[in-house]
C-alpha positions in Angstrom: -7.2 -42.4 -9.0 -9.2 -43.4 -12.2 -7.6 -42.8 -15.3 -10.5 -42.2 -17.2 -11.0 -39.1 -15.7 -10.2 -36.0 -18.0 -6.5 -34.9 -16.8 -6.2 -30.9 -16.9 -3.0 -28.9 -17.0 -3.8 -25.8 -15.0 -1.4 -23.3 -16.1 -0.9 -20.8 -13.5 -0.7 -21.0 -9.6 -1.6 -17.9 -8.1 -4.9 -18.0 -6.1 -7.6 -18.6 -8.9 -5.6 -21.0 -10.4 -5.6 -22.9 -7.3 -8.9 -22.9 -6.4 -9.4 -23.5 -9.9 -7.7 -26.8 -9.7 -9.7 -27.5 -6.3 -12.8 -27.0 -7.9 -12.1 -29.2 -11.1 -11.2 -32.2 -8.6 -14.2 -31.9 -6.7 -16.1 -32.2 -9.9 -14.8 -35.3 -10.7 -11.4 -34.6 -12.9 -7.8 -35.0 -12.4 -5.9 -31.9 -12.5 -2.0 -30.7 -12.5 -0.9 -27.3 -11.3 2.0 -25.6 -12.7 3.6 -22.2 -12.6 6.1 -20.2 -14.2 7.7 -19.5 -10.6 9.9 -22.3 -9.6 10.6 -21.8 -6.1 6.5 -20.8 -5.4 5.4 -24.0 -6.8 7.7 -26.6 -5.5 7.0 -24.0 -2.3 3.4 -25.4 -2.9 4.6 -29.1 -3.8 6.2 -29.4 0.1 3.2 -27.5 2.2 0.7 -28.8 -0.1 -1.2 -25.6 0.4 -0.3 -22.4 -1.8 0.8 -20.5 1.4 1.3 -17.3 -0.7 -2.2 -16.9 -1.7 -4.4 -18.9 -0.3 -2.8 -20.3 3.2 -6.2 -21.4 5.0 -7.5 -23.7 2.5 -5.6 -27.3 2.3 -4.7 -28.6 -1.5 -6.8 -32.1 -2.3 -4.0 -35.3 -1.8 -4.5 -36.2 -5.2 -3.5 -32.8 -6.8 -0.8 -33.4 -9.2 2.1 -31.0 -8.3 4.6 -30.2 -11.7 7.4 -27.4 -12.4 8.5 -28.4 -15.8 5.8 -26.5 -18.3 5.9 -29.5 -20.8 5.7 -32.4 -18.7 2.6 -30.8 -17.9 1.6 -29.9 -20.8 2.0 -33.3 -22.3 0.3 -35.1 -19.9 -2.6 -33.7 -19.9 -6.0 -34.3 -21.7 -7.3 -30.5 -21.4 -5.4 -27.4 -20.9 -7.1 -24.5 -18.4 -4.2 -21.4 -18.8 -4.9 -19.3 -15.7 -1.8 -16.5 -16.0 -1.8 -12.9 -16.3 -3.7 -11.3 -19.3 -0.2 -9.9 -19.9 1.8 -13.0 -20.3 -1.2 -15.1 -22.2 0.2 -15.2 -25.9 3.8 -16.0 -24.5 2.1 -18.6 -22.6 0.8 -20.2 -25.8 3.3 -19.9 -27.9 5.9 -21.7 -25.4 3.0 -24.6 -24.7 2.1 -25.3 -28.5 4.9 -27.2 -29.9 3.6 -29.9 -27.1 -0.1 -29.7 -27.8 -1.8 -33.4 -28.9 -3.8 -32.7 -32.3 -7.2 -30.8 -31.8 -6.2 -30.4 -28.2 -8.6 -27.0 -27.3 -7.3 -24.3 -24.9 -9.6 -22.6 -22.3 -8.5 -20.1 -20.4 -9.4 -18.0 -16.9 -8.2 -14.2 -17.7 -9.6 -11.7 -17.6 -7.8 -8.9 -19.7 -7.1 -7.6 -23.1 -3.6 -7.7 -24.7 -0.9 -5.5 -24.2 -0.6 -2.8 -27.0 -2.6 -4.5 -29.0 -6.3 -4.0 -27.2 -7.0 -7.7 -28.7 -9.4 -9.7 -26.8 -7.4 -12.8 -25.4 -9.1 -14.8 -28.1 -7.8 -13.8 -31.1 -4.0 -13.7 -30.5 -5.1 -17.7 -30.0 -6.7 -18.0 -33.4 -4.0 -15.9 -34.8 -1.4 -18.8 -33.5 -3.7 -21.7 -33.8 -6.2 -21.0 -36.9 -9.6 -23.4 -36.7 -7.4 -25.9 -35.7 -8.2 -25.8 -31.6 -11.4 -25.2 -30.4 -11.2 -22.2 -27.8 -13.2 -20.9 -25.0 -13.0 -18.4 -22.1 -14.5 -19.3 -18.6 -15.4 -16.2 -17.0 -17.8 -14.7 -14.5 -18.8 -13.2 -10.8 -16.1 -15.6 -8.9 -13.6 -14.8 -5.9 -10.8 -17.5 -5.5 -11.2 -17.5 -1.9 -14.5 -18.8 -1.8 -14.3 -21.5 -4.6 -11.4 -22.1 -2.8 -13.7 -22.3 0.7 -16.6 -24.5 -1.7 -18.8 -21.5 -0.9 -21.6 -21.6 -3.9 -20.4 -19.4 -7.5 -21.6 -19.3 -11.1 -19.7 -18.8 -14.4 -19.8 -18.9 -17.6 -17.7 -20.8 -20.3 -17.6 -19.1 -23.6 -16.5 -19.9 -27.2 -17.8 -20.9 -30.4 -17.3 -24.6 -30.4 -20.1 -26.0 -28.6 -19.0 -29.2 -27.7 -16.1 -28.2 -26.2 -17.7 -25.5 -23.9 -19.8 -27.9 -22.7 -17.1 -30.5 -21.6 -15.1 -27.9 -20.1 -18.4 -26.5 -18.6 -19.2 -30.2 -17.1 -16.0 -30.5 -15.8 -16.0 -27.4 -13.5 -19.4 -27.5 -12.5 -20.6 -29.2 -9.3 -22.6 -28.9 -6.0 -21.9 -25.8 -5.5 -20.4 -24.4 -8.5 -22.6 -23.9 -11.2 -21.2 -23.3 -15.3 -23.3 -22.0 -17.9 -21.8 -22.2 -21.2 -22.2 -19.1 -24.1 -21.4 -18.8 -27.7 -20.8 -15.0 -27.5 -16.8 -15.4 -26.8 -16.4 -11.2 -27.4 -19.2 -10.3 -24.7 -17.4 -12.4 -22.4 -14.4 -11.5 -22.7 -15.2 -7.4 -23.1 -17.1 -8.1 -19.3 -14.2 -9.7 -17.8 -12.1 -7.0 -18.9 -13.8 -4.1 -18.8 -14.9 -5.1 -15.2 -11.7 -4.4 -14.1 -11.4 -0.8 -15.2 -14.8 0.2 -14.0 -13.9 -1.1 -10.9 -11.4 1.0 -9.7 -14.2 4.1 -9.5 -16.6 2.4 -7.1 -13.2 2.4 -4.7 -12.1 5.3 -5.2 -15.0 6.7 -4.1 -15.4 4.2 -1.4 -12.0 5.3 -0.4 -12.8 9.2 0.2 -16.2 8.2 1.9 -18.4 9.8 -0.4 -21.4 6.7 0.4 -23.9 4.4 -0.9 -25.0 6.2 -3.3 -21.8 7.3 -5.7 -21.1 3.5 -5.6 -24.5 2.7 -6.9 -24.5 5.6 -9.7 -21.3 4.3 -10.7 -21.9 0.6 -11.1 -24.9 1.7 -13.0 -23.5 4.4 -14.9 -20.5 2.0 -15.8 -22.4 -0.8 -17.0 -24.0 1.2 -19.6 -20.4 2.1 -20.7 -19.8 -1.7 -21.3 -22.8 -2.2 -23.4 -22.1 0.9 -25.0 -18.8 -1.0 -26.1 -20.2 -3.9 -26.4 -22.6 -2.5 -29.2 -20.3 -1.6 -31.5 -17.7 -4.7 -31.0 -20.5 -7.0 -31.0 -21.4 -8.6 -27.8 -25.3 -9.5 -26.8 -26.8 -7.3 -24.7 -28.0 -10.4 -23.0 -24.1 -11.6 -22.0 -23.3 -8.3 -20.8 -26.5 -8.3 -18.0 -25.7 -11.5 -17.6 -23.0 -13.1 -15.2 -19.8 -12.2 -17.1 -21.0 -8.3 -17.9 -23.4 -6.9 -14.6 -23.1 -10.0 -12.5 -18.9 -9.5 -12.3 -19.3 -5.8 -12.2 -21.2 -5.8 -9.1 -18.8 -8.6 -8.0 -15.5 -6.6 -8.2 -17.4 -3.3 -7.7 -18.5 -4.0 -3.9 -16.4 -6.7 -2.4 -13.5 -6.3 -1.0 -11.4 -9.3 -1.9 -11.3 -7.4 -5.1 -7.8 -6.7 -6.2 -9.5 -3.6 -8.6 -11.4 -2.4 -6.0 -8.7 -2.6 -3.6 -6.6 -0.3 -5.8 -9.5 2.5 -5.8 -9.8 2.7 -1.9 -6.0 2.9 -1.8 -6.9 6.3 -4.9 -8.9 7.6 -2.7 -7.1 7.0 0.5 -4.2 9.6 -1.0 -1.7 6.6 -2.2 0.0 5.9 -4.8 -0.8 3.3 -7.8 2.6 2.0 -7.5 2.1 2.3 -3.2 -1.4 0.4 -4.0 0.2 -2.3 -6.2 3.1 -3.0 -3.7 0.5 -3.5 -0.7 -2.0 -5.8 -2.2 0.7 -7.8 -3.5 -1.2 -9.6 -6.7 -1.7 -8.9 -10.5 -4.2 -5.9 -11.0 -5.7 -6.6 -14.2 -7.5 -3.4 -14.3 -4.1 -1.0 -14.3 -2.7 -2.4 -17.5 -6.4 -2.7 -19.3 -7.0 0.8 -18.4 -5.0 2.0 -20.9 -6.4 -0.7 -23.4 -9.8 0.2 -23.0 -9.4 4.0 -23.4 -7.5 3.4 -26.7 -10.6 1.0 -27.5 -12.9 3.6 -27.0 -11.3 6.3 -28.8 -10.5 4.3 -31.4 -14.1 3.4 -31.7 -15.1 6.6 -30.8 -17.9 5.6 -27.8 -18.1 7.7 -24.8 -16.9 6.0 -21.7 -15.9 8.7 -19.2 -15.5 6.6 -16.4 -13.3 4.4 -17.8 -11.3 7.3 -19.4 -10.9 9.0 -16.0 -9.7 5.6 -14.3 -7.5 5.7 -17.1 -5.8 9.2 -16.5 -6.2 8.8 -12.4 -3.5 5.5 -13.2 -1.7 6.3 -16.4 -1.5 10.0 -16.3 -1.4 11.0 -12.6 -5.0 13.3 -12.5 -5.7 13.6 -9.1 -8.7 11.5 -8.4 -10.3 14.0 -6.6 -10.3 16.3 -9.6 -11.8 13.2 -11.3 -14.6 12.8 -9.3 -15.7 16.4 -9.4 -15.2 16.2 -13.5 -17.8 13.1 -13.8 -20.1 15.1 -11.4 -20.2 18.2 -13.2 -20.8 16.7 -16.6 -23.7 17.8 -18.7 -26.8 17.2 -17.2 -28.5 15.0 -19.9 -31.1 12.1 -20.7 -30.7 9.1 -19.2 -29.5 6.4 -22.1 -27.4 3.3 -21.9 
């Protein structure tokens, strides 16, 4: 192994922090994995394979394995936090008594936090100041296919320069391609907001009602995104780009989408909680719901989509009544 290499601690082994880790080593770095879950990580240490989440795909021999939080933390030269939107800020406060001096933190949620509506960014500066640089990677990606090497482009975000592009170099390779940004809020509102929209398209998808709802909807909910975007200040150009449309048609239409998932199980006639249980993973977009709709209203731009995703999940409206209410809005111009 050379030394020289940059060392990352990836925080976080569920299935994108895996393949997250796989796709670093390919591309030349050394990386340790680590998680909050004891028993699933040393579970990982002995199979060498994270059998939970991703059971076909192998981990590299030279993965670094570690279950204590600060060994890992300590001996690493770059830190990649790959958890929950939810448990973020706990996340960096536990890890930043053991930071080295300047050390930057980048991160791979997608999310907004909880009660607050803050993008993930800012309960960092709040802890760290200027004194870390930051920066969001973010993007069109399944685990499963980074996972399988299968090509995927992303995009690393933040306002230090320099250290989006070293974080950028060190993920991208043959067939995984990073772009770097300095528009951290347009990022992150696309990760996020992604999620939300997402559920629609499913739902839909889940009561068979065709092509041609899915398509309106995508469409219809990107414009709600930049509508947001507008007034927090993202670029119009980051939110067509590959964290804004490109992951919206990503977790919109495939189906190893956890967000989509939940919609088809709407629509189907289950439960959230039923839906939840049966996919088995973190679903960013039923706890960002809620954050989004209070993010709209607070800033007062329309997003009915989002607000009726909201209610289907945090208010129990039937999601068949929801559909109906988007159809029979006002007819009106077509604006974004």
């Amino acid at each position: 192994m050379n030394e020289s290499k940059p060392l990352f601690a990836v925080l976080g082994a569920g299935s994108w922090g895996t393949a997250l880790a796989m796709q670093l080593l390919r591309s030349g770095s050394r990386a340790v994995l680590w998680d909050w879950d004891r028993e699933h990580i040393e579970s990982i240490a002995r199979a060498r394979c994270n059998e939970q989440f991703l059971a076909d795909y192998p981990l590299p021999d030279d993965l670094l394995i570690q279950a204590e939080l600060e060994e890992a933390v300590r001996m690493a030269d770059e830190i990649l936090v790959v958890v929950p939107s939810h448990a973020f800020a706990s996340v960096l406060k536990q890890i930043s008594p053991w930071l080295k001096p300047g050390q930057g933190i980048a991160w791979a949620c997608k999310g907004l936090e909880p009660g607050t509506g803050q993008f993930l960014h800012e309960p960092a500066q709040e802890l760290f100041g200027d004194e870390r640089p930051l920066a969001v990677v973010t993007g069109p990606s399944f685990a499963r296919e980074v996972a399988a090497n299968q090509p995927t482009a992303v995009t690393v975000a933040g306002a230090d320069h320099a250290f989006c592009a070293r974080i950028a170099k060190a993920l991208h390779g043959e067939s995984f391609r990073a772009y770097t940004s300095d528009d951290i809020i347009g990022a992150e509102l696309g990760g996020s907001v992604k999620n939300v929209l997402a559920v629609a398209p499913g739902i839909c998808d889940g009561m068979g009602l065709g092509d041609n709802a899915r398509a309106a909807l995508v469409t219809r909910g990107l414009a709600e995104m930049m509508r947001l975007g507008r007034v927090l200040g993202a670029r119009e150009a980051t939110l067509i780009g590959l964290a804004g449309m490109g992951d919206l048609v990503l977790t919109c239409t495939g189906d190893l989408s956890r967000n989509r998932r939940l919609g088809l199980a709407l629509g189907a006639g289950k439960s959230v909680d039923e839906a939840v249980r049966e996919i088995g993973q973190v679903v960013e977009g039923v706890k960002t719901a809620e954050e989004v709709w209070r993010l709209a209203r607070r800033h007062e731009v329309e997003m009915p989509i989002a607000e009726q995703v909201y209610g289907i999940i945090h208010q129990g409206w039937d999601p068949y009544q929801s559909v109906r209410d988007l159809l029979s809005r006002e007819q009106k111009r077509e604006t974004a």
